[in-house]
DSSP file (Angstrom, degrees, kcal/mol; ACC not computed):
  #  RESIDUE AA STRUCTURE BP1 BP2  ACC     N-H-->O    O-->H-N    N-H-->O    O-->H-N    TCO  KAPPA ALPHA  PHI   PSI    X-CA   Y-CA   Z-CA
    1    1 A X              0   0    0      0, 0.0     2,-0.9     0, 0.0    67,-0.0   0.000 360.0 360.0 360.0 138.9    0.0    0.0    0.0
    2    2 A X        -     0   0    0      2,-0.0     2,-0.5     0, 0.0     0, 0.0  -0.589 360.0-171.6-104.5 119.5    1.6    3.3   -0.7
    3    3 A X        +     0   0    0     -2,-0.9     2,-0.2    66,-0.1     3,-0.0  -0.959   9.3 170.3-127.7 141.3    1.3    5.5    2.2
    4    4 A X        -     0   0    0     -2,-0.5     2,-0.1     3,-0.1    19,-0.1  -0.737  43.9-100.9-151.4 163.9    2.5    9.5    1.7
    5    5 A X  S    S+     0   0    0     -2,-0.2     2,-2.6     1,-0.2    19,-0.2  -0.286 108.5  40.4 -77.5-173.6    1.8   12.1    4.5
    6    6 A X  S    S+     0   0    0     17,-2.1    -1,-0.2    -2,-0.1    17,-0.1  -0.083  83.1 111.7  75.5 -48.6   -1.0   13.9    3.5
    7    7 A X        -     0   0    0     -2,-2.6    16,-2.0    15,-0.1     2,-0.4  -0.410  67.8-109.2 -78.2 165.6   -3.6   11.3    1.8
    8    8 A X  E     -A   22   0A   0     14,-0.2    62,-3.5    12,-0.0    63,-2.3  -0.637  37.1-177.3 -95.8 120.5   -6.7   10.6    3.3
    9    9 A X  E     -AB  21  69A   0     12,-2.5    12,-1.1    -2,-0.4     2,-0.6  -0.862  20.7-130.6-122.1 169.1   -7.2    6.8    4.8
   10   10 A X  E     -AB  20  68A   0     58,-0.8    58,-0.9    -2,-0.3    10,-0.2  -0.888  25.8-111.9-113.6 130.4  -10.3    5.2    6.4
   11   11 A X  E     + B   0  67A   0      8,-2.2     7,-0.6    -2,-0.6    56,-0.2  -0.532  33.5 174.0 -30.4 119.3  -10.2    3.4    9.9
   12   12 A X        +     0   0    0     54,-2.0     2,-0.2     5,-0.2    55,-0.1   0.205  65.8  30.3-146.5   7.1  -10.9   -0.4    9.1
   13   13 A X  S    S+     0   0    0     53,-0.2     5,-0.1     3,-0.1    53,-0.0  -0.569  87.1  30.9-149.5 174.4  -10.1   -1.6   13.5
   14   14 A X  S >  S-     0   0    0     -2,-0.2     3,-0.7     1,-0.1    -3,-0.0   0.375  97.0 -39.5  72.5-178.2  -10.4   -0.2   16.4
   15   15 A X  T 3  S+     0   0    0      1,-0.3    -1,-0.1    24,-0.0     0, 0.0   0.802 131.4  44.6 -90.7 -14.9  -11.7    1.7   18.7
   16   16 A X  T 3  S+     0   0    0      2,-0.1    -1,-0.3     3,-0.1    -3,-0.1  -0.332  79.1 165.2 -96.2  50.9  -12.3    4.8   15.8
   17   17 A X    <   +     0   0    0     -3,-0.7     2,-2.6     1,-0.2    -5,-0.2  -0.381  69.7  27.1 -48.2 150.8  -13.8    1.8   13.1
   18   18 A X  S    S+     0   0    0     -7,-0.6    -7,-0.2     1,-0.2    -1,-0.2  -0.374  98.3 112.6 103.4 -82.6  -15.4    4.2   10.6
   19   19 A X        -     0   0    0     -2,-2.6    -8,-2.2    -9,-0.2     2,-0.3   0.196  44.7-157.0 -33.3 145.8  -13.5    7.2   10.9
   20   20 A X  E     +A   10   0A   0    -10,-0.2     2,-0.2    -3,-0.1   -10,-0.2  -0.972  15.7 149.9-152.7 173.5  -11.1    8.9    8.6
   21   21 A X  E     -A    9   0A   0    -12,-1.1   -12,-2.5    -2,-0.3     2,-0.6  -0.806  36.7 -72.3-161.0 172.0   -8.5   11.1    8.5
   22   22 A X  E     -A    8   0A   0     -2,-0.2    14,-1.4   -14,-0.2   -14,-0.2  -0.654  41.5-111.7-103.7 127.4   -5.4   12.6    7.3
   23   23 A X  E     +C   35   0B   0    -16,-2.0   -17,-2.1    -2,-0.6    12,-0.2  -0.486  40.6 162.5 -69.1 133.3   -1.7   11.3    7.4
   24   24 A X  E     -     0   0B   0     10,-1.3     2,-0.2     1,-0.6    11,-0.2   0.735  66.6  -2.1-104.9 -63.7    0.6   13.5    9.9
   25   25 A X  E     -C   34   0B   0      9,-0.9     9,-0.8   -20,-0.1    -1,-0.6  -0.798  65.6-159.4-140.2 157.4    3.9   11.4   10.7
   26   26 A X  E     -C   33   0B   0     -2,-0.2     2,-0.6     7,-0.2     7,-0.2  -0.983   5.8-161.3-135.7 135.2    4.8    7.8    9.5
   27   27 A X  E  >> +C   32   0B   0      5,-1.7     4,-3.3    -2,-0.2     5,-0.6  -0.559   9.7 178.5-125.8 102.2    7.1    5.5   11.0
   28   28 A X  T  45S+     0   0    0     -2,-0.6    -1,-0.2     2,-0.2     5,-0.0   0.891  78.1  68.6 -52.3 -49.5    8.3    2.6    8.6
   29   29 A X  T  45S+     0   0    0      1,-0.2    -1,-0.2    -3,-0.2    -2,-0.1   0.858 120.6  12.0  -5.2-110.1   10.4    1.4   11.1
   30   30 A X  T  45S-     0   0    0      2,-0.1    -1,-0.2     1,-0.1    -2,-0.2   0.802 109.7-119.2 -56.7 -19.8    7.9    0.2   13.5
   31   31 A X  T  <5 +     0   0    0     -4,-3.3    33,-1.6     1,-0.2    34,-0.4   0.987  65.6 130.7  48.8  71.5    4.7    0.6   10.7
   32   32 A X  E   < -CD  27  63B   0     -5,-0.6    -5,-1.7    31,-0.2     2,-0.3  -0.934  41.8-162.9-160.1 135.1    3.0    2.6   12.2
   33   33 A X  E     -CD  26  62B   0     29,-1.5    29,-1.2    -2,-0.3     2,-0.3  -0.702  15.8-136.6-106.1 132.8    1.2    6.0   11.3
   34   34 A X  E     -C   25   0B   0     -9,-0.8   -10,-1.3    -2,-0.3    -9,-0.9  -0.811  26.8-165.7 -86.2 156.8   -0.3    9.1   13.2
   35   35 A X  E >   -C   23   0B   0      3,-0.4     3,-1.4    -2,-0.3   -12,-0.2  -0.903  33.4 -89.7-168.2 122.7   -3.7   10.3   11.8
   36   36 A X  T 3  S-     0   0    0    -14,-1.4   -14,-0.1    -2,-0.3     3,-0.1  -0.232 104.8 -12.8 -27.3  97.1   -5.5   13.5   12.4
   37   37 A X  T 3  S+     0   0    0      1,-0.2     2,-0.4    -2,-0.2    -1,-0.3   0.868 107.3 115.9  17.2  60.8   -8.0   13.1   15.5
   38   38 A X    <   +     0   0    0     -3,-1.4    22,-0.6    22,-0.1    -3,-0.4  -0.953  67.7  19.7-128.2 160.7   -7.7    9.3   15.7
   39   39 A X  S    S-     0   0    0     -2,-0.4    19,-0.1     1,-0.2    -1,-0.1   0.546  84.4-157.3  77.3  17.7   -6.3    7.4   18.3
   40   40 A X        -     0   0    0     19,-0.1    19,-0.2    17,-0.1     2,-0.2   0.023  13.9-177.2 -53.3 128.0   -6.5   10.1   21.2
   41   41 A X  E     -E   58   0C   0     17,-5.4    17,-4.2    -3,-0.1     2,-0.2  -0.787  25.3-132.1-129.7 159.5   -4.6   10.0   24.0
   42   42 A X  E     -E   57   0C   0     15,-0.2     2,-0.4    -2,-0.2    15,-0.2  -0.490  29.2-167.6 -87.2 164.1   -4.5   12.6   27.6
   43   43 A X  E     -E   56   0C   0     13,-1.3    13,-1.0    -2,-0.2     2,-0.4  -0.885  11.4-139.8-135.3 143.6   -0.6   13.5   28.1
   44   44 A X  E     -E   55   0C   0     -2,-0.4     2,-0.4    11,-0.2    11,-0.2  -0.972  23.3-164.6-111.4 131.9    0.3   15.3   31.8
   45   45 A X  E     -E   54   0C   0      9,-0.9     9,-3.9    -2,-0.4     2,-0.1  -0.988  18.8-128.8-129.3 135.9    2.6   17.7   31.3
   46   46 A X        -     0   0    0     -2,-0.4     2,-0.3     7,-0.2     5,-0.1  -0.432  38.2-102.7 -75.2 162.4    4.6   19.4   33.8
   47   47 A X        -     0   0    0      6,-0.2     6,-0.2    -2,-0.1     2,-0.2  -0.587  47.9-177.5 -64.8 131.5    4.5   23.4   33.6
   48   48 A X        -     0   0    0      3,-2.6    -1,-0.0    -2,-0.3    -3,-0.0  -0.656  48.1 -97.8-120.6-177.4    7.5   24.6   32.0
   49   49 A X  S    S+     0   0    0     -2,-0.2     3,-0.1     1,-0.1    -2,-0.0   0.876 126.8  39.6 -78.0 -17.2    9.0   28.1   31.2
   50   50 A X  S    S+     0   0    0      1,-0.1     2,-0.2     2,-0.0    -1,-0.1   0.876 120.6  33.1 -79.0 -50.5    7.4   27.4   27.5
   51   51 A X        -     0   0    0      1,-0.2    -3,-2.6    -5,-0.1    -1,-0.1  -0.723  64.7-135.5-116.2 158.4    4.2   25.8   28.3
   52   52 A X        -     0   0    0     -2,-0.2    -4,-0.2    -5,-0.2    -1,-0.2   0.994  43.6-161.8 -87.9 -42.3    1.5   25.9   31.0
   53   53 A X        +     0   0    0     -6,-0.2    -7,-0.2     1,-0.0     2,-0.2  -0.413  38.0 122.4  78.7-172.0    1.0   22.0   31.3
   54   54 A X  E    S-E   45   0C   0     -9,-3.9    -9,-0.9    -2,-0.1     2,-0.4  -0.732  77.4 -19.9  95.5-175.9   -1.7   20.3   32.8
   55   55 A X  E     -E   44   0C   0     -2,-0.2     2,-0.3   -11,-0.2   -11,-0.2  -0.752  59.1-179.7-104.5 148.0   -3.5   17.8   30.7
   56   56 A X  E     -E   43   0C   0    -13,-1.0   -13,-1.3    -2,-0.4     2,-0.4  -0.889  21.6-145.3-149.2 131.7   -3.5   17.7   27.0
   57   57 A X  E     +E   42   0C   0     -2,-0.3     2,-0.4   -15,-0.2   -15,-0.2  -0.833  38.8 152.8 -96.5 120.3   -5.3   15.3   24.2
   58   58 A X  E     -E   41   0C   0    -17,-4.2   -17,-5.4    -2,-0.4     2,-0.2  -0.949  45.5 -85.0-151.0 168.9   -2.8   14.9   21.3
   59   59 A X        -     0   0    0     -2,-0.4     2,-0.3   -19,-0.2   -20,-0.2  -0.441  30.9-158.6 -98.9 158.3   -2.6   11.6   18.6
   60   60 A X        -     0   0    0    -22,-0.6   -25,-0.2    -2,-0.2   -22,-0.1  -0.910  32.7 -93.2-122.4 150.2   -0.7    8.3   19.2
   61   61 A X        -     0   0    0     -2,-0.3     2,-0.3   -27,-0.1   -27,-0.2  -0.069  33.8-161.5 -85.5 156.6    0.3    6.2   16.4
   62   62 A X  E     -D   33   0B   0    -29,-1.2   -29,-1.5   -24,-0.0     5,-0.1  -0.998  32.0 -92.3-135.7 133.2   -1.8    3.1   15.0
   63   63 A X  E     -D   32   0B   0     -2,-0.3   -31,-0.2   -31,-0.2     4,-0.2  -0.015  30.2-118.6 -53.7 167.1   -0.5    0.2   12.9
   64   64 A X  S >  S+     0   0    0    -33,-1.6     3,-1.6     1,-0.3    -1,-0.1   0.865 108.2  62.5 -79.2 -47.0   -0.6    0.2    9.0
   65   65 A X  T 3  S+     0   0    0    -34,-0.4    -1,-0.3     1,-0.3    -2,-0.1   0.743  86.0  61.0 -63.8 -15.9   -2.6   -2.4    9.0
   66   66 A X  T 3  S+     0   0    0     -4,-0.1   -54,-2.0   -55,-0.0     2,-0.3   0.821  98.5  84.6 -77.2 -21.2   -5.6   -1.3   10.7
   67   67 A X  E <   -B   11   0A   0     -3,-1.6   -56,-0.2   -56,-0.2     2,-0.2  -0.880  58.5-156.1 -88.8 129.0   -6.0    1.4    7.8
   68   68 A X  E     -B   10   0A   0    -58,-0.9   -58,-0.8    -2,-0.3     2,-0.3  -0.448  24.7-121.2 -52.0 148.9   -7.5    1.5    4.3
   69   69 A X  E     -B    9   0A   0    -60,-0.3   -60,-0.2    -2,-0.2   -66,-0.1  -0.848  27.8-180.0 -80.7 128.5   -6.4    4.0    1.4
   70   70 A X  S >> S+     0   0    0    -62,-3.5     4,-1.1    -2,-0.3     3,-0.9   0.540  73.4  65.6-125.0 -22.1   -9.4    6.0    0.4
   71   71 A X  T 34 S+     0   0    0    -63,-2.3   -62,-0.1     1,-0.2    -1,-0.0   0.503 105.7  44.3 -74.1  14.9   -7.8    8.1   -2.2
   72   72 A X  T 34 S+     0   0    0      2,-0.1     4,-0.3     3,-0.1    -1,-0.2   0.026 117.4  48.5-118.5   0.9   -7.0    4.8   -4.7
   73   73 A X  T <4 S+     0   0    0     -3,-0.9    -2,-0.2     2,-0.1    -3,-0.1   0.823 107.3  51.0 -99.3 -19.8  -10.3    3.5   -4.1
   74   74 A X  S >< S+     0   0    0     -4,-1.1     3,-0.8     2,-0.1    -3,-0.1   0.901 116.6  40.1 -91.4 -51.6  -11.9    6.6   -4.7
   75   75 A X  T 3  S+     0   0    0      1,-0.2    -1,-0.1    -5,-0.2    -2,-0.1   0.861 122.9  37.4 -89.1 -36.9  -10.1    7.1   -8.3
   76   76 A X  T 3  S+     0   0    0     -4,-0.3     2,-0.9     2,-0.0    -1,-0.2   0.364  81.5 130.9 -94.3  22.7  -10.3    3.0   -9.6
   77   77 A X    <   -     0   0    0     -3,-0.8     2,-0.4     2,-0.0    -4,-0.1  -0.631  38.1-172.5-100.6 152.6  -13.4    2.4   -8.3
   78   78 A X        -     0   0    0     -2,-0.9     2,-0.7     2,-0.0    -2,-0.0  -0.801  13.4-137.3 -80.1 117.1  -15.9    0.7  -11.0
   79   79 A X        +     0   0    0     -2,-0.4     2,-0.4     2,-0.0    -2,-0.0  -0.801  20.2 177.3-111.7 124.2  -19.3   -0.1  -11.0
   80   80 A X        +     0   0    0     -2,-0.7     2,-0.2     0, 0.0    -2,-0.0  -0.769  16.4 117.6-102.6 140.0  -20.9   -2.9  -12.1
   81   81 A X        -     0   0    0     -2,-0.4     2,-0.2     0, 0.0    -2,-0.0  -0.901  61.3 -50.6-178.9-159.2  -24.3   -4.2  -12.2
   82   82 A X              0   0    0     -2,-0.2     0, 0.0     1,-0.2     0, 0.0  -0.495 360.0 360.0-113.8 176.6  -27.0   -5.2  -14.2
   83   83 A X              0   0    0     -2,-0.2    -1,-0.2     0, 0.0     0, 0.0   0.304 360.0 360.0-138.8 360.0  -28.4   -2.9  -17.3
């Protein structure tokens, strides 16, 4: 499957089944992608001289396999039926 930042994939697992969203970060390494409000996780963060800290909802990576491509389905898809 070709995976790029940027394209749009669908949720096809999980606890967001359904959903979709936009590729952020990838790591081929492990294979596994962040996605645009899926997978949300709280972070505690201590106060620092930059930030106030406290708790914070930000996205956590999900394997490659748990996702679809919806922008090659979108362009090859066919329909057949009966005429």
């Amino acid at each position: 499957m070709l995976l790029k930042k940027g394209i749009q994939v669908k949720i096809i697992t999980g606890k967001d089944k359904g959903k979709t969203g936009e590729i952020l970060e990838i790591d081929r390494k492990l294979g596994k992608l962040k996605i645009k409000s899926i997978n949300m996780i709280k972070r505690h963060l201590k106060p620092t001289k930059e930030n106030k800290g406290g708790i914070i909802s930000k996205e956590n990576f999900i394997h490659q396999s748990n996702i679809k491509n919806i922008d090659d389905t979108k362009k090859n898809k066919k329909t057949t039926g009966k005429k």
